[in-house]
KEMI-565763 format. One record per residue (C-alpha): residue number from 1; y, x negated, z negated; residue in one letter. Coordinates in steps of 0.02 Angstrom, whole numbers, plus 50000, padded with zeros to 5 digits. Layout:
REC   seq   north    east      up   type
REC   NUM       Y       X       Z      a
...
% end
This chain:
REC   seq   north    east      up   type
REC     1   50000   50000   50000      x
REC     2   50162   49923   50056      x
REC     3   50294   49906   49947      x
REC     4   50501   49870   49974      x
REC     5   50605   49788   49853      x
REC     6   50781   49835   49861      x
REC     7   50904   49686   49778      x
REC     8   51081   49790   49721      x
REC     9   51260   49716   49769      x
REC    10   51365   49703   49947      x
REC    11   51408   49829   50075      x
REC    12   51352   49915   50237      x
REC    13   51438   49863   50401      x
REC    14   51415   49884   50573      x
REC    15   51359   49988   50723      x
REC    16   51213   50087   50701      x
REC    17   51097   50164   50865      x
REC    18   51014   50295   50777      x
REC    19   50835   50331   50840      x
REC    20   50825   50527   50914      x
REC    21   50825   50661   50818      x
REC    22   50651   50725   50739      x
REC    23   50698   50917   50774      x
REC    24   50757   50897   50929      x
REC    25   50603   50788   50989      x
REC    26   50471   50924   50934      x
REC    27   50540   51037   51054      x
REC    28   50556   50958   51206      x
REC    29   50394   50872   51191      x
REC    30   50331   51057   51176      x
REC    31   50447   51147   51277      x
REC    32   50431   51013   51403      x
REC    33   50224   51062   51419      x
REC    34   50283   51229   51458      x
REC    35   50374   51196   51609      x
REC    36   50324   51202   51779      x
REC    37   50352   51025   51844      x
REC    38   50373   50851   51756      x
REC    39   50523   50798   51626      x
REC    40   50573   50644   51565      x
REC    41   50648   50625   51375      x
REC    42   50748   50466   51334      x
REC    43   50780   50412   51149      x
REC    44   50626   50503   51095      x
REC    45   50577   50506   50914      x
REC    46   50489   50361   50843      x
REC    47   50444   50446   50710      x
REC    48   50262   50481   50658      x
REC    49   50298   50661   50648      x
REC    50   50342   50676   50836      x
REC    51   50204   50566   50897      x
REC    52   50103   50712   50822      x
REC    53   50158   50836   50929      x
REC    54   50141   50726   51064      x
REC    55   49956   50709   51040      x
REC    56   49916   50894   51012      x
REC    57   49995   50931   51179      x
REC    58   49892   50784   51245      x
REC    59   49725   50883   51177      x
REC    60   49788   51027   51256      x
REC    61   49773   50952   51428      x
REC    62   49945   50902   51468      x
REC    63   49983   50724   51530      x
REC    64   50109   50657   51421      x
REC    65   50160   50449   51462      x
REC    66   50255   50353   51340      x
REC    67   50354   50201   51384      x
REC    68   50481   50090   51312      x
REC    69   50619   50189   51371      x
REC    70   50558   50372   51408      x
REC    71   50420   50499   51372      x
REC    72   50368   50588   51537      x
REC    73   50286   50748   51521      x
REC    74   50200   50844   51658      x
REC    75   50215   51010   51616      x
REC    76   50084   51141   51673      x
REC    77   50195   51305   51632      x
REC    78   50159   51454   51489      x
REC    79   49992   51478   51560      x
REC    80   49945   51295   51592      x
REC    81   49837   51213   51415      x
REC    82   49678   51224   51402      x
REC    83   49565   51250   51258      x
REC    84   49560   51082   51144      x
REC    85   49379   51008   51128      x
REC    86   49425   50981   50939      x
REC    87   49553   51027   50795      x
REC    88   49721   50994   50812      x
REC    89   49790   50853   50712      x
REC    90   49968   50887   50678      x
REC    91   49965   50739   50555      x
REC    92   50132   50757   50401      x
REC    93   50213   50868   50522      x
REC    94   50227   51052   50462      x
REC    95   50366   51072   50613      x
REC    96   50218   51019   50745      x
REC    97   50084   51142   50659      x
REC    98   50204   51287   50619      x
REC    99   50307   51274   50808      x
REC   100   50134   51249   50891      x
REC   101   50046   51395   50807      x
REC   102   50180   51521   50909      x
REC   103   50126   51435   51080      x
REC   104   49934   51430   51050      x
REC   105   49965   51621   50973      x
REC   106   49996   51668   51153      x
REC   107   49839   51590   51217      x
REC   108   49680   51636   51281      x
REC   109   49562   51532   51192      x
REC   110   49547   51479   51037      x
REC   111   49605   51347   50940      x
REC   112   49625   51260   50760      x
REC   113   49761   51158   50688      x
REC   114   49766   51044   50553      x
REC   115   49854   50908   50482      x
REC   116   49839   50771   50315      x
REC   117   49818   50819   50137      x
REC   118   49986   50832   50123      x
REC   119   50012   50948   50261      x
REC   120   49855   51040   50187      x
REC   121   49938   51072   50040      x
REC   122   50084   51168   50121      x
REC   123   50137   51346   50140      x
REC   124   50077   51425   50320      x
REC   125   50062   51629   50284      x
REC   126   50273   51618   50315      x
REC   127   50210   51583   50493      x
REC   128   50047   51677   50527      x
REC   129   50109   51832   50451      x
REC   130   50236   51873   50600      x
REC   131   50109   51797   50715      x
REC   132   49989   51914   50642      x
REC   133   50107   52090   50682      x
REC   134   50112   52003   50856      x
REC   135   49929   52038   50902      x
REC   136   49855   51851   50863      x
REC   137   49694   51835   50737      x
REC   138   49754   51705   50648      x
REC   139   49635   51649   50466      x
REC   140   49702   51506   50357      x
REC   141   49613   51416   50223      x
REC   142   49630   51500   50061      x
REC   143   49729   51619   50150      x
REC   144   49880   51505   50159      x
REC   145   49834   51335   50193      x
REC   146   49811   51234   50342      x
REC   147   49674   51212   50442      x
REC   148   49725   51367   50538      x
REC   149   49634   51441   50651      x
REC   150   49742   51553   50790      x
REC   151   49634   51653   50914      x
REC   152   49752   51700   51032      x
REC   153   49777   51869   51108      x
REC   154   49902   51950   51246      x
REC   155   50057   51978   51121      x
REC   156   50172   52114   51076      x
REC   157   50368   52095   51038      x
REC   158   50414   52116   50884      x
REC   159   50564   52142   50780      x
REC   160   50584   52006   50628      x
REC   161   50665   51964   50474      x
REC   162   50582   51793   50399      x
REC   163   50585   51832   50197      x
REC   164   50634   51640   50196      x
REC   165   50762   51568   50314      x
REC   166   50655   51431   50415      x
REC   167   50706   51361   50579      x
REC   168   50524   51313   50595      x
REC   169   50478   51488   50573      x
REC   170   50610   51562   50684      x
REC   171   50558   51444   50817      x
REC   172   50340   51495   50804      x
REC   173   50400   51679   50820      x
REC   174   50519   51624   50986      x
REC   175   50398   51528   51061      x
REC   176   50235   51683   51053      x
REC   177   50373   51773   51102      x
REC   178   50382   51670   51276      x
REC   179   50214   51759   51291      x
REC   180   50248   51962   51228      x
REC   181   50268   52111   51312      x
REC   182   50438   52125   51290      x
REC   183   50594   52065   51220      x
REC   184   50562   51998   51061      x
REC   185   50695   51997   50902      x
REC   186   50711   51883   50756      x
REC   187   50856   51914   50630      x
REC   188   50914   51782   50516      x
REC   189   51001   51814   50338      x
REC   190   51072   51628   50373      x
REC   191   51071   51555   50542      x
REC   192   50966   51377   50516      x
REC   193   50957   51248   50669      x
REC   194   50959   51323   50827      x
REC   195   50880   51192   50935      x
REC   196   50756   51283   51001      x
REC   197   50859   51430   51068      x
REC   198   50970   51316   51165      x
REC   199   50833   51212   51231      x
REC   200   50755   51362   51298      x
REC   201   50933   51422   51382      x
REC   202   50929   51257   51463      x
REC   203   50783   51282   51526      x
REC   204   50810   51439   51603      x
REC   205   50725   51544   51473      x
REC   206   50833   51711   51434      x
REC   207   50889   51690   51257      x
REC   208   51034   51814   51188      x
REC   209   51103   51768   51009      x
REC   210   51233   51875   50909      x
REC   211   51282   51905   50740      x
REC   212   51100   51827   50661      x
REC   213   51007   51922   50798      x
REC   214   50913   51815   50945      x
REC   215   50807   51904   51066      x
REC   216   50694   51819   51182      x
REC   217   50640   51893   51340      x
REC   218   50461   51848   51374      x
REC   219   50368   51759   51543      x
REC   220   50529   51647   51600      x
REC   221   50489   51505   51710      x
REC   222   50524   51355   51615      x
REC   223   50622   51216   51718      x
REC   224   50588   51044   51706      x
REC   225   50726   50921   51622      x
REC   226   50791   50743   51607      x
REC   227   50843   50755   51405      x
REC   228   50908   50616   51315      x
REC   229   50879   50667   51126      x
REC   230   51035   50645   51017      x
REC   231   51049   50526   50869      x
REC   232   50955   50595   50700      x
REC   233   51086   50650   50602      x
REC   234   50968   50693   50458      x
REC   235   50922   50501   50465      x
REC   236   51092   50443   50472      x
REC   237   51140   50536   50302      x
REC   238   51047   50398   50225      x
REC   239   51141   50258   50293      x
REC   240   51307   50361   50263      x
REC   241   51267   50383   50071      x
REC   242   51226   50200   50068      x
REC   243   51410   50179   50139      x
REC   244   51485   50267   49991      x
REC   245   51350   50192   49851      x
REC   246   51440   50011   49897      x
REC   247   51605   49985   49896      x
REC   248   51699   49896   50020      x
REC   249   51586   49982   50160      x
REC   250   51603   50040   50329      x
REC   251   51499   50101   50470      x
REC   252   51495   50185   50652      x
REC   253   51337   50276   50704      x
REC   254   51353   50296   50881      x
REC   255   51293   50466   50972      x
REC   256   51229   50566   50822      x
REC   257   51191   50741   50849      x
REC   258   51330   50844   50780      x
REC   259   51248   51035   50823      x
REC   260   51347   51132   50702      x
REC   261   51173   51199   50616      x
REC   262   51168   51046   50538      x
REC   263   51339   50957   50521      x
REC   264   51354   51065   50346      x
REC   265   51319   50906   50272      x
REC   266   51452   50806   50306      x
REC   267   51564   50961   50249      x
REC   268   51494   50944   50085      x
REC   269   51511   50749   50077      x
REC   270   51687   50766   50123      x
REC   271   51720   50900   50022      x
REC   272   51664   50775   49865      x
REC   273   51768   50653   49932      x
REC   274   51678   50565   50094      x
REC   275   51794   50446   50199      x
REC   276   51702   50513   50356      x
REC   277   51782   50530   50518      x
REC   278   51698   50605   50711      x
REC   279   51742   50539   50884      x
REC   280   51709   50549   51051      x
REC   281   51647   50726   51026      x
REC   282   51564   50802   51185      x
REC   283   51411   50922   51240      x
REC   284   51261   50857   51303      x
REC   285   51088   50941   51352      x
REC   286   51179   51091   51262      x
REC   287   51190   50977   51105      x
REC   288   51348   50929   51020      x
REC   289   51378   50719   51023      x
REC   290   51488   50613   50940      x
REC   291   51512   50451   50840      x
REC   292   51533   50445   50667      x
REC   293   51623   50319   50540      x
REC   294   51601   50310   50359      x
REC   295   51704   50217   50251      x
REC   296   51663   50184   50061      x
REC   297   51777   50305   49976      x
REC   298   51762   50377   49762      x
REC   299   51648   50526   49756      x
REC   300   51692   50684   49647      x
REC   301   51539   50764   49626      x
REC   302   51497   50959   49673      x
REC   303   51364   51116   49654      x
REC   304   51250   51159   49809      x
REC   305   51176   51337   49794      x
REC   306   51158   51491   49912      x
REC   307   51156   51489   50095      x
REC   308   51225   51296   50089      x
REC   309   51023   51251   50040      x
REC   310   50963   51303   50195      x
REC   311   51077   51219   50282      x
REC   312   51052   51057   50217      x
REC   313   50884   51064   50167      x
REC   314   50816   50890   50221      x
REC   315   50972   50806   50180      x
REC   316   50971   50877   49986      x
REC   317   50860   50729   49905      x
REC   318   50987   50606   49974      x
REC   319   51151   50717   49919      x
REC   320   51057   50735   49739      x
REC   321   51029   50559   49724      x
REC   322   51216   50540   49756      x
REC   323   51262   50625   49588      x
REC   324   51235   50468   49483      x
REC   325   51370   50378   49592      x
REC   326   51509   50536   49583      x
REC   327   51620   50576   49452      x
REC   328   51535   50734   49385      x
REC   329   51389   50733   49449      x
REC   330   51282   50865   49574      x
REC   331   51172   51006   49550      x
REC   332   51085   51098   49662      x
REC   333   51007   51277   49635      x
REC   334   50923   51407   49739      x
REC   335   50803   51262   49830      x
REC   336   50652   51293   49762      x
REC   337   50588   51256   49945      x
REC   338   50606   51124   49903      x
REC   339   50450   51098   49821      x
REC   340   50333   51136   49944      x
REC   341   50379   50992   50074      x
REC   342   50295   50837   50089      x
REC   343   50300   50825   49921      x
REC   344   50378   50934   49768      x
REC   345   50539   50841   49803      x
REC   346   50636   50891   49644      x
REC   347   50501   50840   49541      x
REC   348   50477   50669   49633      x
REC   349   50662   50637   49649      x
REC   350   50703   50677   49464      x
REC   351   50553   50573   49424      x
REC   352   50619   50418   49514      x
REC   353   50790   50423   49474      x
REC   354   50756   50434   49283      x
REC   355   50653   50278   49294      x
REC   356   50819   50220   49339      x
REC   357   50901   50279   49215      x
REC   358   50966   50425   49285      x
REC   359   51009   50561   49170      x
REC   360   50936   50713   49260      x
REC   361   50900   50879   49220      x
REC   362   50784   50959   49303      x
REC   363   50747   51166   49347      x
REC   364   50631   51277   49437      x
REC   365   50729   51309   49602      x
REC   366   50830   51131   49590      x
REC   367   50912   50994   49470      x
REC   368   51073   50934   49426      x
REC   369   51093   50733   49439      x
REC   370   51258   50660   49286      x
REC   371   51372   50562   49356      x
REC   372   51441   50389   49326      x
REC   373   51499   50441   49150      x
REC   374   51327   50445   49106      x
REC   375   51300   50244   49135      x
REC   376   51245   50115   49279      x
REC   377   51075   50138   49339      x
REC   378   50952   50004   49325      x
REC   379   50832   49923   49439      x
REC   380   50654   50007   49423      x
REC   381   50485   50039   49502      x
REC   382   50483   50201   49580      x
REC   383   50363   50288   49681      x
REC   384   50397   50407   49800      x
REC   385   50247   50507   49806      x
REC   386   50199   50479   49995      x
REC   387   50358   50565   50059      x
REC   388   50481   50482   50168      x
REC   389   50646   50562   50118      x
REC   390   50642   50530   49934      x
REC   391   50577   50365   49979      x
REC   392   50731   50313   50094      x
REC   393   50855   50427   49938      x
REC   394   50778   50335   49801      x
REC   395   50822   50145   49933      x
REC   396   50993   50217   49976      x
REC   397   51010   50247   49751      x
REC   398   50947   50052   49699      x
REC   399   51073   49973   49822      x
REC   400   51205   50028   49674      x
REC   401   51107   49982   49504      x
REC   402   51090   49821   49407      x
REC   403   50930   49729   49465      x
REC   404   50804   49744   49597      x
REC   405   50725   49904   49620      x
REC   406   50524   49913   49705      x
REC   407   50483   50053   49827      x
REC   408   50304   50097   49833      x
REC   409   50226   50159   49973      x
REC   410   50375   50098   50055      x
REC   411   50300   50131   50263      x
REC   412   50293   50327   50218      x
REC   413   50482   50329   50300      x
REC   414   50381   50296   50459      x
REC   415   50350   50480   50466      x
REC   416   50530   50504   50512      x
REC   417   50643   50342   50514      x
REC   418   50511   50212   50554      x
REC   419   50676   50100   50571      x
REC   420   50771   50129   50401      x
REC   421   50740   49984   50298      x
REC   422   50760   49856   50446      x
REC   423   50926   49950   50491      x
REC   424   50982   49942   50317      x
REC   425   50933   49760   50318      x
REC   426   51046   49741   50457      x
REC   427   51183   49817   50406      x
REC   428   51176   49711   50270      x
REC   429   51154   49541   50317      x
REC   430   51322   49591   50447      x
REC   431   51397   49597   50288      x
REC   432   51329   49431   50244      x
REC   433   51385   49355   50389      x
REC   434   51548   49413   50408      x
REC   435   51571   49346   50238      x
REC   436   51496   49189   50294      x
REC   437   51627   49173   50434      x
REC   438   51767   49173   50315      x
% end
């Protein structure tokens, strides 16, 4: 088991090239198998997460090359997989295994999709239950745990309101309902990422969105694509908190995805205080672009609760972490989703930082993290229980305490930043040599 050792002191400088963006990488990959004709995606995800999906289209019979600089996909159109020989491995991904299951809903064979213990351990009746009232037999271990298996049927359009707001969920019920009868609906109490609605529209699909409705109409002929994925701008939030754990620090992350179902974040940091600035702002692919600077800048400290959660949901380890380095601190309520990721992620966060020395209280649907009032953190062991964003939170945290800090299990960021602790390394040592120069 690898392990990372994170030495406090400096700051962060330089340009960063952000690999491309996990969400937006699931869906072409998939989206991309549904067209009729081949597409090429630059800046694909190196991420273990999106090689998964990769692979289970690959066992559903599409031909899928990777190179250095693209991933070319030879799409077959709606009707075009075929029957996998095997299970579906969707790996750590529950995006891959809860997207897929709306596609292979709409099929005629059948099919079963499973993923690591991790992934075995999460929540999947959120998706089979709408899948379900659209005419797919779909039976889950223990009722509600992967390995799924989806017998698909010819679907019916349906009219939906997820309990939970879940882009994931939004986009299985979109995708079977590529293959209904009609036009189907999906309502949203908060409107989460929309990626897959706009990759569909540039695709040619017939997507209509208003007011928390979007209606799909079913059988469009998917168009083929050149794509170049957009910077990870859940990624990035690590590097940016790093920016304003160490002062003196300033960064540029060149052509992050800015899709405003996801910039919430950055309102938030600047809202506590964040020195962070956009630039050359522009659509591409239907995706907003832009460059971002950070400079190192006094945090205040803030609540997250409500709507905000599922908003920021995969950013919230990194903002909690945060707390110990603002003023008064953060808490965070109403994200009991929280724990049912990759790991319970309040639990394991609260658990790391208070090795540190983090005073940290922690509650069923969140936790609230003191801020600097409540003393310097300390360098610790920590271990991040296998997942990859409180592994990279609990990195971006040691840069700021007294002592070195060890990460265990430190290669679990590969599932979505396989590139975070040699880009932090880098942005380091420019600070070294700049201060070498002088």
């Amino acid at each position: 088991m690898a392990k990372k050792t994170i030495s406090p002191g400096g700051n962060v400088s330089g340009v960063v090239e952000l690999p491309g963006d996990k969400s937006i990488s699931h869906r072409y990959a998939i989206l991309a198998s549904l067209a009729e004709g081949t597409s090429e995606i630059r800046n694909y995800s190196s991420s273990a997460d999106c090689l998964s999906s990769i692979e289970c289209m690959r066992k559903l019979g599409i031909q899928i090359d990777l190179t250095k600089d693209f991933v070319r996909v030879a799409g077959k159109g709606l009707d075009g997989l075929k029957a996998p020989k095997r299970a579906l491995d969707a790996g750590n991904s529950g995006s891959t295994i809860r997207m897929l299951s709306g596609v292979l809903a709409g099929q005629n064979f059948t099919s079963t999709i499973t993923g690591d213990k991790s992934l075995q351990r999460r929540p999947m009746r959120r998706v089979a239950e709408p899948l379900r009232q659209m005419g797919a037999d779909i039976r889950a271990k223990d009722g509600d745990r992967a390995p799924i298996e989806i017998h698909g049927a010819k679907l019916k359009a349906i009219d939906y309101t997820p309990p939970i707001p879940s882009a994931q969920v939004k986009s299985a019920v979109l995708l079977a309902g590529l293959y209904a009868d009609g036009v189907t609906t999906l309502r949203e109490s908060v409107r989460t990422r929309d990626h897959t609605e706009i990759t569909l529209r540039e695709m040619g699909a017939n997507v209509e969105t208003s007011k928390g409705e979007i209606r799909i109409h079913p059988r469009p002929k998917l168009q083929p694509r050149q794509f170049i994925v957009p910077g990870d701008l859940s990624g990035s939030v690590f590097l940016i908190a790093a920016a304003l754990v160490l002062p003196d620090s300033a960064i540029m992350l060149h052509n992050v995805g800015l899709n405003p179902t996801r910039t919430k974040v950055l309102d938030f940091l600047i809202s506590i205080g964040a020195s962070i600035n956009l630039a050359s702002v522009q659509l591409r692919d239907g995706e907003l672009i832009g460059d971002v600077s950070v400079r190192y800048a006094p945090l205040t400290g803030g609540a997250i609760s409500g709507p905000q959660v599922a908003e920021m949901i995969d950013e919230l380890p990194m903002l909690a972490a945060l707390g110990a380095y603002t003023e008064h601190g953060i808490e965070i309520h109403d994200a009991q989703e929280l724990r049912v990721k990759e790991s319970d992620r309040i639990a394991a966060l609260a658990a790391g930082l208070q090795a540190m020395g983090a005073k940290v209280t922690e509650y069923p649907d969140g936790l609230r993290v003191e801020g600097t009032s409540s003393g310097k953190l300390r360098g610790a062991k920590v271990d991040p229980q296998g997942d990859h964003r409180i592994a990279m939170a609990l990195a971006v945290t040691a840069l700021g305490a007294e002592g070195d800090t060890v990460v265990r299990d430190s290669e679990c960021v590969g599932v979505s930043f396989p590139e975070f602790f040699t880009t932090l390394d880098k942005l380091r040592d420019a600070e070294a040599r700049g201060a070498a120069a002088t």
